[in-house]
N, C-alpha and C positions, 0 to 999 in steps of 0.2 A: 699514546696518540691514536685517535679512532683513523682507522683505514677504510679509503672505503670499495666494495667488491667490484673484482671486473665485471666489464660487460655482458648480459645471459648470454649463451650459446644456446640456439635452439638446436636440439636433436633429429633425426627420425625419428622417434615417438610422439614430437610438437612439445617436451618438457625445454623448457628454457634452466639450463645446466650454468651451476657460476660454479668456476674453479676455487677449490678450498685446500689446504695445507695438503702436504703430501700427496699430490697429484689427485684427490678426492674432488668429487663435484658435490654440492648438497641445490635443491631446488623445491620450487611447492609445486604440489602438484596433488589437486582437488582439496586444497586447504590445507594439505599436510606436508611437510619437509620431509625430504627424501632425499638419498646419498646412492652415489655409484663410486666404484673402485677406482684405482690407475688404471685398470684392463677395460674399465667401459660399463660392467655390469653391476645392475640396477641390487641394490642391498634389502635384505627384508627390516632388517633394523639399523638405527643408527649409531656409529660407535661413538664410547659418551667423549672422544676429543671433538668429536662434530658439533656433539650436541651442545657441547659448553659450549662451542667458538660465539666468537663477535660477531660472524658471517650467520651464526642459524639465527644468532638474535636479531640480526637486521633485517635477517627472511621474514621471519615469523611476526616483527611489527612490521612490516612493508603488508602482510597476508592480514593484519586483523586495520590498519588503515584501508586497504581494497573492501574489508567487508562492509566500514563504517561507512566508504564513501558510496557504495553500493546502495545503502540503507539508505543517505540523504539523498540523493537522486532520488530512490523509488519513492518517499515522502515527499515530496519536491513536488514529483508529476500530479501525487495521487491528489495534493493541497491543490492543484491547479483548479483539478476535478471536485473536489471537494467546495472548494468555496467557488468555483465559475470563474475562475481568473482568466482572463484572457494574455495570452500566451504572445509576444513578439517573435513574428519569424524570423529576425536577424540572430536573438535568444536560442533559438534550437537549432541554427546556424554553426554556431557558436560552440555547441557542445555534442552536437552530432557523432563527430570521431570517438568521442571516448566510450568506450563498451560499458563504463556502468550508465551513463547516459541512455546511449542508444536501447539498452536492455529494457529501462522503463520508458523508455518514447517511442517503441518500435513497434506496430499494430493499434496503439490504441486510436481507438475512432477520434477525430478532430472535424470542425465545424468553422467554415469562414464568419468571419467577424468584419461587417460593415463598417465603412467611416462614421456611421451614425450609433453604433455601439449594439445593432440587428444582430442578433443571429440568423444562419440561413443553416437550421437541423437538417433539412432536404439535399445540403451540397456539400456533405460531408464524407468520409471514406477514411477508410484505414491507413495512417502514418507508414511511408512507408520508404520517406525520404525528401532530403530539401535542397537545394540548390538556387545561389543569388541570381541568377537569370533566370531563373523558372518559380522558382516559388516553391509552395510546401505539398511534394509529392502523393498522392491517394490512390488508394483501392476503393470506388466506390461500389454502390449494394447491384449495379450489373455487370462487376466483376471487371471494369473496366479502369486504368487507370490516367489521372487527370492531375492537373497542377493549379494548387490556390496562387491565386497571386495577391489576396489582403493579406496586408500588413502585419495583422492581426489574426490567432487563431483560437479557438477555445477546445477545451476538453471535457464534455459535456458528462454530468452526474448521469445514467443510465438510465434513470426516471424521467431523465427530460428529453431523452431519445425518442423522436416519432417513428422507429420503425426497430423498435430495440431486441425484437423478435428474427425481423430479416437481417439485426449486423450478426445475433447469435448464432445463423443458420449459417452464413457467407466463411464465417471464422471455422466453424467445421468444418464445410466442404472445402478448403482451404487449407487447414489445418493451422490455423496462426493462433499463435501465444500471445498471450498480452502481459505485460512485466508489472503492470498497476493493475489492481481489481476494479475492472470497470463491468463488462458486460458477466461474468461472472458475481457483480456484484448484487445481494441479494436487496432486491427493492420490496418497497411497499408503498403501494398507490393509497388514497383515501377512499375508505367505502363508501358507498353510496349512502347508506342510514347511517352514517357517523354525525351526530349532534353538534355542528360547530357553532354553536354556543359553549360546550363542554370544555369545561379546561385541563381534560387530561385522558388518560388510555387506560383501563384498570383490567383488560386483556392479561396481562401479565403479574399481576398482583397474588401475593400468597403462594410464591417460589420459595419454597422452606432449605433453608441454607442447614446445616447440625451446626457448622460456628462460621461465622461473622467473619472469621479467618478463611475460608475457602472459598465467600461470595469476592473476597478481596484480591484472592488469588485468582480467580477465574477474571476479574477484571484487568489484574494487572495482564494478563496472559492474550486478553482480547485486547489492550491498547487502549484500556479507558481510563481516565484517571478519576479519583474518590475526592469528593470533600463534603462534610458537611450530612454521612449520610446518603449521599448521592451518587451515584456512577454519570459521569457526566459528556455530554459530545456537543461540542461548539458545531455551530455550522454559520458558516457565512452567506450571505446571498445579497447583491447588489447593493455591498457598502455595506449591510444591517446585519448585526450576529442576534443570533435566537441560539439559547443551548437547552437542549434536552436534557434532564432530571430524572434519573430512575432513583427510586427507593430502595434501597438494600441494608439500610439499617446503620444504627449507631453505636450498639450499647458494647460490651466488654468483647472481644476479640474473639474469645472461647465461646460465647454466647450463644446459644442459637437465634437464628433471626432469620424474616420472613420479605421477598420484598412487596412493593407498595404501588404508589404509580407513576406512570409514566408523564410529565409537564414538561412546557417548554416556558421560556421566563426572555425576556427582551432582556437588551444592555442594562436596562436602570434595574433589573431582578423583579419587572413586571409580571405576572404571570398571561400568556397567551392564551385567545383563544382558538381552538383547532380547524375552525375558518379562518386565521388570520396566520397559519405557521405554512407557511410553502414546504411545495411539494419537498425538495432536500432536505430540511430540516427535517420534517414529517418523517421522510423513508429512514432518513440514517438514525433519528430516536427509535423509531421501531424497532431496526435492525441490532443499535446497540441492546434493547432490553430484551427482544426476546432471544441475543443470543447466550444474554448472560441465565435469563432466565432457562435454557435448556439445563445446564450444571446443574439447577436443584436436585435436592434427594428424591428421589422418585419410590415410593414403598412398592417392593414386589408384588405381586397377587398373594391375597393371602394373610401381608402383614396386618399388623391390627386390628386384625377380624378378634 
């Protein structure tokens, strides 16, 4: 019959300590289980009755559950930002206390959100706490703090920031982290000669992969998923998904392959054109291609002379 472990004891060190057979404690501590004697002192390895128990098993999934639920929180926020969802402040209410929550909701910039579905970019400030009689707490950009009281709040793409210079400045002089990649996140505005008539970005074309296998790796490793030939990144924007199409190739896995270009294609697999892809789309298609496109082989100086 599964038993299940007493209650942590936290220590003087801040290790939350659960009693284990023979007067042992085992605990995690920075992702790894750890054991102390009957006398108290902390072990440099584990003795393997520890290691077999039911107790290090229950540690060690309770430790890879904390990381998974870490991970959906920070996709959770980052999808808020990514597609412009607008955010219920009863919602962040709601999950405030729990530290993988807090860790992705805490600094990043938020924006009130009007009964008319307005944004106001100008009355926004760094998340920094909520409360049902006040609203949703800020650091705005003179360092001052203030309280949203709409309903409603959003998590603005960093591209759509009007002053996305001065939240970067305030964050340093400040020194605040953000647990989503927002203001560290790397944008790309449309230039000014960019042809939008053009249906596509060939900036990045003619990234020579050696095989077809390491363009694949390098995607899976940036979070983008493949089909069809394509490294691909949905974006949402006011109801409408546009997904961005990098080129990376199809052919045998070993193969060397080159990639191609950069489109975006509507729901029906229309293809857009680069006046009609909004700004989000636009930044985060670039960002995906040209970060896949760094990885290519790069020849030394010298080769192939």
């Amino acid at each position: 019959m599964t038993t299940s472990p007493r209650s942590p004891a936290a220590d003087t060190d801040g290790i939350a300590w659960v009693e284990a057979q023979d007067g042992y404690a085992l605990a995690l501590s920075g992702g790894k289980l750890v054991a102390r004697n009957p006398q108290g002192k902390a072990l440099s390895s584990l003795p393997k009755k520890l290691k077999d128990s039911e107790l290090a098993e229950q540690l060690l999934a309770l430790r890879d559950w904390l990381a998974e639920h870490q991970r959906e929180c920070h996709d959770a926020v980052e999808t808020w930002m990514i597609r412009s969802l607008p955010a219920p402040r009863t919602v962040i209410e709601s999950v405030w206390d729990d530290p993988a929550w807090r860790g992705a909701l805490e600094n990043a910039v938020v924006v009130p959100i009007a009964p008319d579905g307005s944004q106001d970019g100008g009355a926004g400030g760094f998340l920094k706490g909520v409360a049902e009689e006040k609203g949703v707490g800020v650091v705005d950009l003179d360092g001052e703090t203030r309280w949203l009281s709409t309903e409603l709040v959003a998590f603005p793409h960093p591209i759509l920031l009007p002053d996305l210079d001065g939240y970067r400045e305030l964050a340093t002089e400040l020194s605040l982290s953000q647990g989503i990649s927002q203001l560290l996140r790397e944008t790309f505005a449309k230039a000014g000669g960019l042809d939008p008539a053009s249906a596509g970005i060939r900036a990045f074309s003619e990234g020579k992969f050696e095989q077809l296998n390491h363009a694949l790796g390098r995607c899976r490793t940036l979070g983008y998923r493949v089909r069809g030939g394509f490294a691909i990144c949905p974006v949402w924007r006011d109801g409408s998904l546009l997904e961005a199409r990098y080129w990376i190739g199809a052919e045998a896995p070993e193969s060397e392959t080159y990639t191609g270009e950069l489109l975006w294609v509507d729901d029906r697999e229309r293809l857009v054109k680069l006046g009609d892809v909004n700004e989000v789309a636009f930044s985060e298609g670039m960002r995906m291609a040209a970060a896949i496109y760094a990885g290519r082989a790069v020849e030394k100086e010298g080769e192939g002379a």
